[in-house]
C-alpha positions in Angstrom: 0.0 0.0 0.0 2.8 2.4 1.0 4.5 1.7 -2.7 0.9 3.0 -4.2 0.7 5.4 -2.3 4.0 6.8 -2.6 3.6 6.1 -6.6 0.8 8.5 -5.9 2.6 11.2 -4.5 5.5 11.6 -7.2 3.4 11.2 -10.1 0.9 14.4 -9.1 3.9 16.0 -7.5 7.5 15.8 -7.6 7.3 14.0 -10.9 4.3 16.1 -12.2 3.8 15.5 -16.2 3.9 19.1 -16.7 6.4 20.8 -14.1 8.6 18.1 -13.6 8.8 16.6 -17.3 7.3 19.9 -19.2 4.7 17.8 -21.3 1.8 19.1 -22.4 2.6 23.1 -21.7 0.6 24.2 -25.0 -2.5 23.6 -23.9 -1.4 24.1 -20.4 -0.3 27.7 -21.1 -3.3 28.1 -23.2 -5.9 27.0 -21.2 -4.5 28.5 -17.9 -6.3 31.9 -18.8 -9.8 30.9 -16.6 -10.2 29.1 -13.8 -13.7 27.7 -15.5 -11.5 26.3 -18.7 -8.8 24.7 -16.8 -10.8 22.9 -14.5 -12.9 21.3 -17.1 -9.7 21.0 -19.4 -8.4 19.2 -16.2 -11.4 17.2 -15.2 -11.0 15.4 -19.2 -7.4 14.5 -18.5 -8.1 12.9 -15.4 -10.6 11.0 -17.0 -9.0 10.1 -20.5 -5.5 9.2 -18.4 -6.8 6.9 -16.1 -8.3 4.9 -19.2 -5.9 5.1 -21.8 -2.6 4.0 -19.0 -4.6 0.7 -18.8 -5.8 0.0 -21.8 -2.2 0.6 -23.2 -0.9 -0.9 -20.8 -2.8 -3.9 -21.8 -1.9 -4.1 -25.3 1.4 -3.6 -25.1 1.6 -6.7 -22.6 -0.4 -9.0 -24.6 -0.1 -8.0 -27.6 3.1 -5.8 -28.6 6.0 -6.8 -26.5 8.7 -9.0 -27.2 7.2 -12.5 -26.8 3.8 -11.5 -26.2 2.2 -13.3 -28.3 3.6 -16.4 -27.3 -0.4 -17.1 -26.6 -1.1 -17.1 -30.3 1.9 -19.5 -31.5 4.5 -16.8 -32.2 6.9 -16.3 -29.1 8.8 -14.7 -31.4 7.0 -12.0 -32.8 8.2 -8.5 -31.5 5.4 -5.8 -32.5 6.7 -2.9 -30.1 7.7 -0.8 -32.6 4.0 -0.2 -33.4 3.8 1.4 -30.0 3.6 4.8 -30.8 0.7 4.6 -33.4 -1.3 2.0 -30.9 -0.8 4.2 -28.2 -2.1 7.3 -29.9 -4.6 5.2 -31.4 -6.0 4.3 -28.1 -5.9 8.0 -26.9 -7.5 9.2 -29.8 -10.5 7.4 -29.2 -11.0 7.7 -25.2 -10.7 11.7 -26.4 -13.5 11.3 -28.6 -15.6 10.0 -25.7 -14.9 12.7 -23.7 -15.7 15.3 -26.6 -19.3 13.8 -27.4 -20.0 13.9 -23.1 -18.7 17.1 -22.8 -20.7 18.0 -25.8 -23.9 16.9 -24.8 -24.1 17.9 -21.3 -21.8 21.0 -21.1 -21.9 23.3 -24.2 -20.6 26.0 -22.8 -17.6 24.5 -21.8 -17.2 22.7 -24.9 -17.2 25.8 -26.6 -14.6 27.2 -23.8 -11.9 24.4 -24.5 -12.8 25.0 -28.3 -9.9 23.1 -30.0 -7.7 22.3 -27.0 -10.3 19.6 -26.3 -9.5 17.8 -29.9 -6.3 18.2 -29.0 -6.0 16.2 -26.1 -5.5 13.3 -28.8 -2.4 14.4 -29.3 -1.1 16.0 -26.0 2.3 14.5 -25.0 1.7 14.8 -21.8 -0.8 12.1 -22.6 1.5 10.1 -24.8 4.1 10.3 -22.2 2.4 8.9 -19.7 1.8 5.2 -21.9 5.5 5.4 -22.7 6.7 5.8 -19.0 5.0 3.5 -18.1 6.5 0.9 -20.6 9.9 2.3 -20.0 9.8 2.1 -16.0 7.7 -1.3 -16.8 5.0 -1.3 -14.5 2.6 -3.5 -12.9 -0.9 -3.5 -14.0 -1.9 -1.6 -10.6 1.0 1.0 -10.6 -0.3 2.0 -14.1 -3.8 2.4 -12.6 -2.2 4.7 -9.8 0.4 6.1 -12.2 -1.9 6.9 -14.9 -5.0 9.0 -12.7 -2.5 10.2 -10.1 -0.6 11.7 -13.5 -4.1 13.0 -14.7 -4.8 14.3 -11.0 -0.8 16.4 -10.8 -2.0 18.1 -14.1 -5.5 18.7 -13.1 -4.2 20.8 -10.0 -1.2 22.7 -11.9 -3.5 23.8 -14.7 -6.2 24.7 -11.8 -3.5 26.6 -9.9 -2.0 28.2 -12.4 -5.7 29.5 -13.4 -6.4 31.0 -10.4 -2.5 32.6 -10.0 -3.0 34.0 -13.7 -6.9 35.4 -13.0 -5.4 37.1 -9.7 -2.6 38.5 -11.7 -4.6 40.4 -13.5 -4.9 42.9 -11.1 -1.0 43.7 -10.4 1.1 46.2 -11.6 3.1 43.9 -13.5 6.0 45.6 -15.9 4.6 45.5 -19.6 7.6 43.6 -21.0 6.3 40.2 -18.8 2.8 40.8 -19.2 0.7 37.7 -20.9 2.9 34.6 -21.7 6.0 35.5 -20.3 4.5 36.1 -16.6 3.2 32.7 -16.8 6.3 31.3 -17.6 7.5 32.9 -14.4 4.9 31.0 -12.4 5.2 27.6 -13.9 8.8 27.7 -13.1 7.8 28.9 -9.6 5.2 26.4 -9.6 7.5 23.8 -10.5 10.1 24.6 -7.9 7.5 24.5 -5.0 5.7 20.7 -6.4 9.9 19.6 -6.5 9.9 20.0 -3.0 7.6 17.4 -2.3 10.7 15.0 -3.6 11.8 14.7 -0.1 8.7 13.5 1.4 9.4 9.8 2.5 6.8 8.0 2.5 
């Protein structure tokens, strides 16, 4: 339970997708501008992370791996170099999902996310959660954990960075680091202050 839970920890924070590994800042930068945006924009990478770590997971055991298709009468076979395109593959159509629910039940903030949403399909931090997860070869349960405590570490630095950036507004802040280069300032900031949590033992 401690390993989980300390699986937990890094992956939200000290080993945070996006301030740790710098995935994913496009839409992270982008969608950073209202608290509203980010949260929902958050809320769908929880959700499409904690599917798409799994079911990758999955097929790359069974089905792309050296030897994993030993099942099937070819121990031989090595399809891993299809990885990549599976992977996306599968991320592509969990994003879907979560467009046509967002869609139907929350218009407005489909039309908020506009085509950050889409996009998801082909966010790295999305991608580089699958492919850390083959390369530190996890367990099926450490990708569950791995995979929504990822989605949960972006959810709260895109939230937080939100709320930072809508408070901002009201500063005096000098012209040459107003907009994008103010919130480069905070992400690194941000980034600093979730590395601290490294030296939490758990």
């Amino acid at each position: 339970m401690e390993h989980y839970l300390s699986l937990a920890v890094k992956a939200a924070f000290s080993e945070n997708i996006v301030l740790a590994y710098f995935l994913g800042m496009c839409s992270f930068l982008a969608i950073s501008k209202k608290i509203e945006t980010a949260f929902g924009l958050g809320l769908a990478v929880i959700f499409v992370l904690s599917i798409t770590a799994p079911v990758n997971w999955a097929i790359y055991q069974y089905l792309l791996q050296p030897g994993a298709l030993a099942w099937a009468g070819f121990p031989e076979l090595d399809l891993s170099y299809l990885e990549f395109i599976t992977f996306i593959a599968v991320i592509a159509a969990m994003v879907q999902v979560v467009e046509m629910v967002v869609d139907k039940y929350s218009p407005a903030l489909y039309t908020s996310l506009g085509i950050f949403l889409p996009l998801i399909a082909v966010n790295c931090a999305i991608l580089g959660t699958s492919l850390f997860m083959v390369e530190r070869e996890y367990a099926f349960g450490e990708t569950v954990v791995f995979g929504i405590s990822s989605g949960f570490g972006f959810f709260l630095a895109i939230t937080a960075l939100a709320a930072i950036r809508q408070k901002l507004r009201y500063s005096n802040i000098p012209h040459a680091l107003r907009g994008l280069g103010i919130a480069m300032l905070m992400t690194g900031l941000m980034a600093i202050v979730f590395m601290s949590f490294s030296g939490i033992q758990l």
